[in-house]
N, C-alpha and C positions, 0 to 999 in steps of 0.2 A: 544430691550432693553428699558426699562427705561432712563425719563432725568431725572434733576434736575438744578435749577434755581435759580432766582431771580425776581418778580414783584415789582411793584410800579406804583399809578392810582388816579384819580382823580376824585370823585360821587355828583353828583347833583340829591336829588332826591326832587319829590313832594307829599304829602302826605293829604289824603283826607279819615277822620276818623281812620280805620285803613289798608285803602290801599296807597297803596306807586307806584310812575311810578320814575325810573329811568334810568339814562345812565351817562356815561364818557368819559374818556380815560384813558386805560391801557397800560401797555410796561412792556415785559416779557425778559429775559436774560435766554436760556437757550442750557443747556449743556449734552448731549448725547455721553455715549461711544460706540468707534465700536470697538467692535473686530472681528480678520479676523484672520485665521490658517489654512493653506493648506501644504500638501507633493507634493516634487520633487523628479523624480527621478536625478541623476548626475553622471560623470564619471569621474574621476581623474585620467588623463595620470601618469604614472610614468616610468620613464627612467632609463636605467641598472638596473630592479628589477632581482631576482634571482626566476627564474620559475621553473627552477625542479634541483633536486640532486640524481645520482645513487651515491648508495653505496655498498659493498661487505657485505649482512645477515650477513656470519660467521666471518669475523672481524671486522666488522663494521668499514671497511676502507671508506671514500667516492673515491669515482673512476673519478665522473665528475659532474661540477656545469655547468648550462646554463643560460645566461643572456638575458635579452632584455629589449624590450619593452612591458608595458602590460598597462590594461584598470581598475580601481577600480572603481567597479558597488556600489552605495550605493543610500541613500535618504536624501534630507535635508527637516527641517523643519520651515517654514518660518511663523511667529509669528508678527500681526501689532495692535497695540494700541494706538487709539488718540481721541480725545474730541471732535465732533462737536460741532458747536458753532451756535443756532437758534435767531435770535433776531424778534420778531411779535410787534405789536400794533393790541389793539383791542378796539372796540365799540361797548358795551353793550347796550342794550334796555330791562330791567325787568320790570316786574310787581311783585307785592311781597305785601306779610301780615305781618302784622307787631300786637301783642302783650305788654303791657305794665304794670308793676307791679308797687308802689311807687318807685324802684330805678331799676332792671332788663324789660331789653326789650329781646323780641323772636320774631324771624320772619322766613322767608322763601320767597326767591325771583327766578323766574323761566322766563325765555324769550332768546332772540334769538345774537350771538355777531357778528359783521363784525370783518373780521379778514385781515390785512393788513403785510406782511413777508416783513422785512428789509435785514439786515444781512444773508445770511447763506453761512457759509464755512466746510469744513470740508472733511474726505476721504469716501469713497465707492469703493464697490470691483464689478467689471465691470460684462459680460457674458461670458466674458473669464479667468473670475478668475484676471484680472488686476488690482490692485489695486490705484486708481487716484483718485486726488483731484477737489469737486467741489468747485461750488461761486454759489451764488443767479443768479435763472432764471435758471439753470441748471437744465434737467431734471430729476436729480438724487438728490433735495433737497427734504427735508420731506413735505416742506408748501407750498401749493400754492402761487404768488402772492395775488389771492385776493380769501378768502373763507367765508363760513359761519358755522356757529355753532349755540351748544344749550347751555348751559349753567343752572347749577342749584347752590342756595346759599341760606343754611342756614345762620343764624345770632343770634350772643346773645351778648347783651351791658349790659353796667352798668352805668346807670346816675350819672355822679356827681353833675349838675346842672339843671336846667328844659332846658336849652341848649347846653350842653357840655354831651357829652356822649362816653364810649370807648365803641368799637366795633371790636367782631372777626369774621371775614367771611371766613368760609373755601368756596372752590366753588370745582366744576366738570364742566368742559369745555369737547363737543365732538363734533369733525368735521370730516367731510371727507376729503380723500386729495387724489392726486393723485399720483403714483409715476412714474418711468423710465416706458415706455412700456405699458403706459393705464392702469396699475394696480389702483384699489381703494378699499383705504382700512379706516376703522374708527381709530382716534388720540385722542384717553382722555391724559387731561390734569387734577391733582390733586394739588390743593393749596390753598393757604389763606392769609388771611391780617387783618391786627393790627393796629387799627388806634385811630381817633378821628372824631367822628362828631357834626356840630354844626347846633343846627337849627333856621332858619330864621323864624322870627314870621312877 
């Protein structure tokens, strides 16, 4: 499934005619649901139940009731929903073009993130269908300790000063990771940021 989040980061970049070298630091908050639904069979003891009744066809007298002990075969259904919680830091290294009109800027920035896993808690359902909780470093979290990624970002600002400029960066974040059992599998990440940049002359 899908997550969903919160970022917040910090961009230093350098800019020489219309190329741009940057990096930061970013911290992402996010949140993934599990869901998990498995069938059980189950038995339900019941004590002095009424197992069989003769009765007489033509008057339909009952002649004898028997009681005991019997077994109720059925199934249940067992239903679990809860939020992972992922928390990462990353450090970007782009390189990017960057575009400029009298007041609109366009760009495009494309390079490589370190990727650093704080936080993670959350449940998982085992190889036996068990359902348990992990915590970070557990081999059953989404994020490595420490990974790498690609990262791509478009960009479009709106100058309102020859140094104060808003800026919206959506980006595409994709890593590998590993999970329980050697599995590896690829992680996109889709988001964006709303800021302000200022530049140092």
């Amino acid at each position: 499934g899908g997550a969903a989040g919160a970022n917040i980061g910090l961009e230093l970049a350098v800019r020489r005619k219309q190329w741009t070298l940057s990096t930061g630091l970013g911290f992402e908050d996010l949140w993934r649901k599990f869901n998990y639904e498995t069938l059980a069979d189950n038995s339900t003891p019941i004590t002095d139940a009424l197992l069989q009744v003769v009765y007489d066809p033509e008057t339909g007298t009952t002649l004898a009731r028997t009681f005991g002990d019997a077994l109720l075969e059925g199934q249940s259904v067992r239903r679990v929903q809860h939020f992972n919680n992922y928390r990462l830091w990353s450090l970007p290294v782009l390189i990017g073009y960057q575009k400029q009109t009298e007041r609109w800027v366009y760009g495009l920035k494309t390079g490589v993130v370190l990727q650093f896993a704080g936080k993670q808690e959350g449940r998982f359902a085992d190889a036996n269908g068990n359902v348990t909780n992990f915590e970070a470093n557990d081999p059953a979290t989404l994020f490595q300790p420490f990974s790498r990624g690609l990262r791509f970002n478009p960009e479009i600002g709106y100058r309102l000063t020859d140094r104060l400029t808003w800026s919206l960066t959506p980006n595409l974040t994709w890593s590998r990771q590993q999970l329980d059992g050697g599995q590896r599998v690829g992680v996109s990440r889709y988001g964006g940021n709303l800021g302000m940049r200022w530049l140092i002359k």
